[in-house]
N, C-alpha and C positions, 0 to 999 in steps of 0.2 A: 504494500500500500504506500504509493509516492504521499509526501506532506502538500497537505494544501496551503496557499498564501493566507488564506483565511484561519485565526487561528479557533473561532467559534467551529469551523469544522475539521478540524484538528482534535478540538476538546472533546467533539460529539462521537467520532470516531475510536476514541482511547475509554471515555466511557463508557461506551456499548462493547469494547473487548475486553474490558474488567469490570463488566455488571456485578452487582451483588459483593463485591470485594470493599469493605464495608473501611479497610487499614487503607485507601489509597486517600488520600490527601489532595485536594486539587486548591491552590491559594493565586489566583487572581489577581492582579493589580494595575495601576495606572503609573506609567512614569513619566516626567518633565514636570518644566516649571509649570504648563498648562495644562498637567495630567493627559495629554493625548495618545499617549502610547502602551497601548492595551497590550499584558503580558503575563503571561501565568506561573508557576512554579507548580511539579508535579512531583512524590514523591510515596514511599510507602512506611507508614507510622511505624514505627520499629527497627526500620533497617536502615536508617540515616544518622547520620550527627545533626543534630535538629542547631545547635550552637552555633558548630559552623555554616550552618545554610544563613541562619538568621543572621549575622554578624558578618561574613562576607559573602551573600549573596544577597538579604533583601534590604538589606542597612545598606548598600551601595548603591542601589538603583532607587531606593525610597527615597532616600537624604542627601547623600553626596551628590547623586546627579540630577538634583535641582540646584546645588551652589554650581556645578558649572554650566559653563555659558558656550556650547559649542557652534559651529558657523551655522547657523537656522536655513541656508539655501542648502546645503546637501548630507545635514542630520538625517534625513529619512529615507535617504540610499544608502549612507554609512550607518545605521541603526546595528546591524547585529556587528559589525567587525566593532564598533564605539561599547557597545557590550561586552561580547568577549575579552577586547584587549584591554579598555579603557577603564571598566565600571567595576567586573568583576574578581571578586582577589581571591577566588578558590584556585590552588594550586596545579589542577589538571582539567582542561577544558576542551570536551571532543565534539564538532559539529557530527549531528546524524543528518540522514538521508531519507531513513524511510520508516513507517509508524513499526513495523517488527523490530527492529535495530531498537528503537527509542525504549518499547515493550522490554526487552531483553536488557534494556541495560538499566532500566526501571525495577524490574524484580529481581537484581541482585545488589540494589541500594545503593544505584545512582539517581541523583535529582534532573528532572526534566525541567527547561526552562522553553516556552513558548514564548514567540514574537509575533505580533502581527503583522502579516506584510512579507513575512518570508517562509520559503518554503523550505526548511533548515530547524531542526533543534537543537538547542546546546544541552549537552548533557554536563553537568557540573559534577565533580567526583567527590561522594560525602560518605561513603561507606561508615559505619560506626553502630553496627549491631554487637547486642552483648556477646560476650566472649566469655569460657573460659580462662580462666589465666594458665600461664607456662607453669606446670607443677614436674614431680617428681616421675617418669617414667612407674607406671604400675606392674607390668608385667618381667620387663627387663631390669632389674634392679642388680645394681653392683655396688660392693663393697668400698670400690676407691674409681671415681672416673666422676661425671658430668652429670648434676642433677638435673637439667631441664631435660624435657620431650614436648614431643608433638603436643599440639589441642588441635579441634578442629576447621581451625582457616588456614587455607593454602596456602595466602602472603606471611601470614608467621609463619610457618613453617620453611618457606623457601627464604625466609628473614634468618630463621637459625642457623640452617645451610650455609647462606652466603656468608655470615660470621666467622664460619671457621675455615671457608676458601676466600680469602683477600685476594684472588686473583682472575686478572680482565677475561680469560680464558673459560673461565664458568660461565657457561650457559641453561640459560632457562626460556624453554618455549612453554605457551599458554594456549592448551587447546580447550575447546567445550565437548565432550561426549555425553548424549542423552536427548532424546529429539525434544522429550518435554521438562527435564530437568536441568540441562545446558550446568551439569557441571564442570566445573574450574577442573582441569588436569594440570599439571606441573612436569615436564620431562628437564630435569635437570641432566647435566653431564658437562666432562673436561673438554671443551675441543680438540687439543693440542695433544691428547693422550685416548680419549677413545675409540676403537674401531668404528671406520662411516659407515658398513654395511650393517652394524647391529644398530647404531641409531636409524639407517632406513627402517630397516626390518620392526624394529620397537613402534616408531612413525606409522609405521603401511598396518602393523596390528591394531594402535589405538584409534585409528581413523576408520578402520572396518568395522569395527565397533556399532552396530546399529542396534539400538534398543529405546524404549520410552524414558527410562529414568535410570541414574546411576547412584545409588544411597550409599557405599562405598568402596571403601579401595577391593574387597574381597569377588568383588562382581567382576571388577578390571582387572582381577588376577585368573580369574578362570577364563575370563572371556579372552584373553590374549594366551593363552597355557597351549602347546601346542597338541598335547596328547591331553583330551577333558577327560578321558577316563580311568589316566593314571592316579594312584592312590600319594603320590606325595608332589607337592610344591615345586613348581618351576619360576616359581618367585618368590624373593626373601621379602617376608613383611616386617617392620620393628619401628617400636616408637620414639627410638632415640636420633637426634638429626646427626651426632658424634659418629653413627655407625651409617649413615648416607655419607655421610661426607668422605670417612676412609673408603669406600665399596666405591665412591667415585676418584677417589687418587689412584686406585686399583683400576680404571676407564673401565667398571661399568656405569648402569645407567638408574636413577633413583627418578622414582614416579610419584609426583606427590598429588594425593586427592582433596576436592573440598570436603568438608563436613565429617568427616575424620582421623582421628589423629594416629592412623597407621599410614607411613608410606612404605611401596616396591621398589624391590632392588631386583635388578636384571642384568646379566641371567644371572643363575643362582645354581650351584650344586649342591652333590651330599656333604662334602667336606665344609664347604662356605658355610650349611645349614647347621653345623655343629658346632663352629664358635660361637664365642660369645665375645663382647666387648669388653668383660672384664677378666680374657687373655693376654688382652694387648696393655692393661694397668698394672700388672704384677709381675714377678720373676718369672725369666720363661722357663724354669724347670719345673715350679706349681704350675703353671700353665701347660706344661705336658703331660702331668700327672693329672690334672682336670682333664684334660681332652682322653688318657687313655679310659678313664673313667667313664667317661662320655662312649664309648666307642665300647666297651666293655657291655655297658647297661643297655646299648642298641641290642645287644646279642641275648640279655637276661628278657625283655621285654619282648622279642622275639618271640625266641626259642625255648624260653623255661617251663610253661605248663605243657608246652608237646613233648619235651624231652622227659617229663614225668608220665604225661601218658604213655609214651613210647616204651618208656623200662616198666612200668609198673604189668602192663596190659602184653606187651610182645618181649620185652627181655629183661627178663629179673635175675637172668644169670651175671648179667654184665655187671651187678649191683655186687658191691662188697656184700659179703656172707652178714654178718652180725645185721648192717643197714636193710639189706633185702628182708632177714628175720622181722625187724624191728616195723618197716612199711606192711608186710603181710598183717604182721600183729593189729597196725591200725585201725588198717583195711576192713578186717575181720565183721566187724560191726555194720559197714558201707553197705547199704543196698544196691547202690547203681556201681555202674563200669565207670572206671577211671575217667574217659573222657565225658563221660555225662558228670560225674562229680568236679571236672573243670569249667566244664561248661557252664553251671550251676553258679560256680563261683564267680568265674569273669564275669558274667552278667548280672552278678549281684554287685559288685564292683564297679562295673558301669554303670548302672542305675542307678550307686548310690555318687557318685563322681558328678552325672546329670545333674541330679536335682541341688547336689551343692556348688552349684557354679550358677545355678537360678536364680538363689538367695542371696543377702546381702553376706558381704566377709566373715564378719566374725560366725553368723548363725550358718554359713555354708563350712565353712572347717570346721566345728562342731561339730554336725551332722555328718560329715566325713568320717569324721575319730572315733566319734561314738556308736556310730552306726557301723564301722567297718567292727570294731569290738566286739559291739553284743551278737552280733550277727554272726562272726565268726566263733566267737563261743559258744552261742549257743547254738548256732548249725552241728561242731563239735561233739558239744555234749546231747544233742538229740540221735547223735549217730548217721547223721545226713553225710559227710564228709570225713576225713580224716584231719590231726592237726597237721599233718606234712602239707597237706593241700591247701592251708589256710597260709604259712608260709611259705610257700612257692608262691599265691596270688599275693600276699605283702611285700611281697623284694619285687613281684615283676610291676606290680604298680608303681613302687615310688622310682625303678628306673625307668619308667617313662615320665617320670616328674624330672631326670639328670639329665633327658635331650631339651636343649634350649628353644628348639623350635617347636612351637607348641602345633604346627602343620604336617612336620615330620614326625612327630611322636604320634597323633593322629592317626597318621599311614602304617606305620608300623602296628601301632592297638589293630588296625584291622585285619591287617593282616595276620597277627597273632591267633584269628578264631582259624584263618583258615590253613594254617600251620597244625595249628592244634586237631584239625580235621585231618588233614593228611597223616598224623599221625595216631589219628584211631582208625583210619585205614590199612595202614601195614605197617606200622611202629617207624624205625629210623628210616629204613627205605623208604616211606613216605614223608619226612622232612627232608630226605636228601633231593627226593625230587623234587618237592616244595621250594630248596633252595633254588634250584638249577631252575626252577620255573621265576624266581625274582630277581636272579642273579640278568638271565636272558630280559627282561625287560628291563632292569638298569642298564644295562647295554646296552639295550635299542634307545631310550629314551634319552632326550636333549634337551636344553632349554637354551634359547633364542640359537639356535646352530651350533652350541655346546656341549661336550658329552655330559650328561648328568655324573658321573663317576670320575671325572677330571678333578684332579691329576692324578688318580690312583689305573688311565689307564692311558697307553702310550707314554710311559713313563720315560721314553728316553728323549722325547722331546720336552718331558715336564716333568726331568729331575729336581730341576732347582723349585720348582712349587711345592715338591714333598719338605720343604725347610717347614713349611706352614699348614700341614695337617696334623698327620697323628701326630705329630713333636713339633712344640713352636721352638724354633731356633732362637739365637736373640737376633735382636734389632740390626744387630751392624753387622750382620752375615746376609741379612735379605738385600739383596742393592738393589734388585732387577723387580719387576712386578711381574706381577702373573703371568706364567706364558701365555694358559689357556684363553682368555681375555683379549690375545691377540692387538695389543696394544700398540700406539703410532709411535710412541716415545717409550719405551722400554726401561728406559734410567730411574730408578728411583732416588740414589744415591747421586751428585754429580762425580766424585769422585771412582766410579767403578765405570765410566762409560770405556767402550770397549775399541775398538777401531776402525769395528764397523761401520754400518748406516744405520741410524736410526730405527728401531722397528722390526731391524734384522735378525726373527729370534732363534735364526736358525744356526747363528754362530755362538748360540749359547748352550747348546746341548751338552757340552763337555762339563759345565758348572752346575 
């Protein structure tokens, strides 16, 4: 819809596409010495700085521009440029074109100004809806590093980003995905260090994007995931801007959404999925001993109720004598088969994990503790289960509480029922094949053109990346960034650059 000269049919138009929207604001006025110049202000009650509109927008056109005296022959050709440049002292001022544009940038809490006589509105920039403030990261919590994180607006958060990159080379593009929610995307990235076919590639996915509404970042991680029906993460989500801003000196790519305060890191592997930020604040030998931990508890949260099913049900020979005695003895009592007694319990586990993640903090840990207790004892003592069975399901829950990615740990729970399946089908031989069947899909799977299992494979192009999985190295041995990341500038360190070219990571295989 082109803008009419007339601004009564301007008004009439923008009313009738926001009927009934009871918050839009329509304020009216008369400006010059002789009040002849009919002009409106349009905005929506809530999602403005109502201060700054009043104080540099209606305070300058009401009052100051009757003290001046401008040339009265060609005032009402220069009206809007005498406006924009002369009258008004809001900081960012964008002529629109057409009543959609004007709409759109009305309901994300800019002010509309109407002139009469032109076919043009100025949009004034007043944003100033409530906020959250900057608080403590909830989820990612570390002992020694950075207490801000995310809230839910896109310019603070691309505001803490740029804080800790001082340099001209950060780039931030600003797209809208969502036909009827037109929300803010943020693709941050290094220019001068990250691969240009993954920024296409990330580009050509956020733009395919067709859908009515984007509520958030969890939508734009599945919708751009290349394989939807793998069971773990091909994007790192986290609400610290500390751990975007390293994952971008690393040249990948950090994707920040409005309206909430997690953003994506692209691409993302198993190993990247396993740190944490608060590997990189402490000594790297506890930092390795965290990580084998980490990579330990992947194996317990796994593997541990099927490998109980498996010896109890198909090989109790393989069991020490006294412990074999000892599980028989328990057993003794158990009406169901080993995998229905696990079963039983993971699902009482999950159920009870559900509902405390429902409730508020304190009454969901509660209900956790207490619930996994009585329930476990007295499952126990009614002879439903054995106590071995009660501990195998307490160690393998809290090691999916020691994988940091609460996306990864996820994939893993799920996969744990059908581990535990495979091995009420034919004991070990059916975990082995269970492996070989996840083993073959981490192999096939990528994210953005990356292997998902990089650098643990083609390791002789991506020796120097094993410094920084299962063992963090220290600091002054990593010089190079990541192979697999495929980076334009390769130097992390200036002093280790090599005598190559730039980018040339193929003269680095020997390190």
């Amino acid at each position: 819809m082109i803008i009419s000269t007339n601004i009564n049919r301007n008004l009439e138009i923008i009313k009738k596409e926001l009927v009934d929207c009871d918050d839009i604001v329509y304020r009216p006025i008369k400006v010059g010495q002789k009040q002849n110049f009919n002009m409106a202000f349009i905005y929506v009650d809530g999602l403005i700085d109502k201060e700054l509109i009043s104080e540099f927008g209606l305070e300058p056109l009401l009052l100051d521009a009757r003290e001046n005296k401008p040339n009265p022959q060609n005032i009402k050709d220069n009206l809007l440029e005498l406006v924009e440049k002369g009258n008004i002292a809001v900081s960012e001022v964008k002529e629109l074109k057409t009543i959609e544009e004007a709409l759109e940038n009305l309901l994300i809490g800019e002010t509309l100004l109407l002139i009469d006589g032109y076919n043009k509105i100025l949009m004034l920039s007043s944003r100033g809806w409530p906020m959250r403030g900057i608080t403590e990261p909830q989820i990612e919590t570390v002992v020694r590093g950075p207490r801000d994180g995310f809230n839910e607006t896109v310019k603070v958060n691309a505001t803490l980003v740029r804080r800790r990159i001082r340099d001209t080379k950060l780039k931030a593009k600003y797209i809208k995905i969502g036909t009827r929610s037109k929300t803010d995307v943020v693709v941050m990235y290094m220019e001068d260090i990250v691969n240009k076919k993954l920024i296409d590639e990330v580009m050509k996915r956020l733009k395919g994007i067709t859908v009515d509404a984007i509520i958030g970042s969890g939508q734009i991680q599945h919708a751009i995931a290349g394989n939807s029906y793998s069971p773990f993460p091909e994007a790192q989500y986290t609400e610290r801007p500390d751990v975007v801003a390293a994952a971008l000196y690393e040249g990948r790519i950090g994707i920040l959404v409005d309206n909430t305060p997690f953003s994506l890191i692209v691409p993302a592997t198993i190993t990247t999925l396993l740190q944490s930020a608060e590997d990189y604040y402490g000594s790297w030998y506890i930092s390795s001993l965290v990580r084998i931990v980490r990579f330990f508890a992947i194996f317990l949260c796994l593997l541990f109720p099927a490998l109980y099913i498996a010896m109890t049900s198909y090989h109790p020979g393989m069991l020490p004598t006294q412990l074999a005695i000892y599980v028989a003895a328990t057993r003794d009592t158990v009406p169901f088969p080993a995998f229905i007694e696990a079963f039983i319990m993971e699902g009482t586990i999950e159920l009870l994990r559900e509902s405390g993640s429902r409730l508020a903090g304190p009454i969901g840990t509660t209900i956790g503790i207490v619930g996994g207790l009585v329930i476990g004892q007295a499952a126990v003592e009614a002879g439903i289960v054995s106590p071995l069975m009660v501990i195998i399901v307490a160690v393998t829950t809290i090691a999916s509480f020691a994988i940091p990615n609460y996306g990864l740990a996820s994939g893993f729970r799920v996969l744990r029922f059908g581990m535990m399946a495979f091995a009420a089908f034919s004991g070990l031989y059916g975990i082995m094949l269970g492996l070989l069947l996840l083993a073959t899909h981490l192999v096939q799977l990528n994210s953005f053109g990356i292997p998902y299992l990089s650098p643990l494979t083609n390791i002789g192009n991506n020796l120097r990346d094993l410094k920084d999985t299962l063992i963090r190295f220290p600091l002054q041995t990593m010089k190079k960034r990541p192979y697999f990341t495929q980076t334009i500038d390769e130097t992390r360190m200036p002093g280790a650059r090599n005598q190559g070219k730039k980018g040339d990571n193929s003269k680095d295989k020997k390190k």
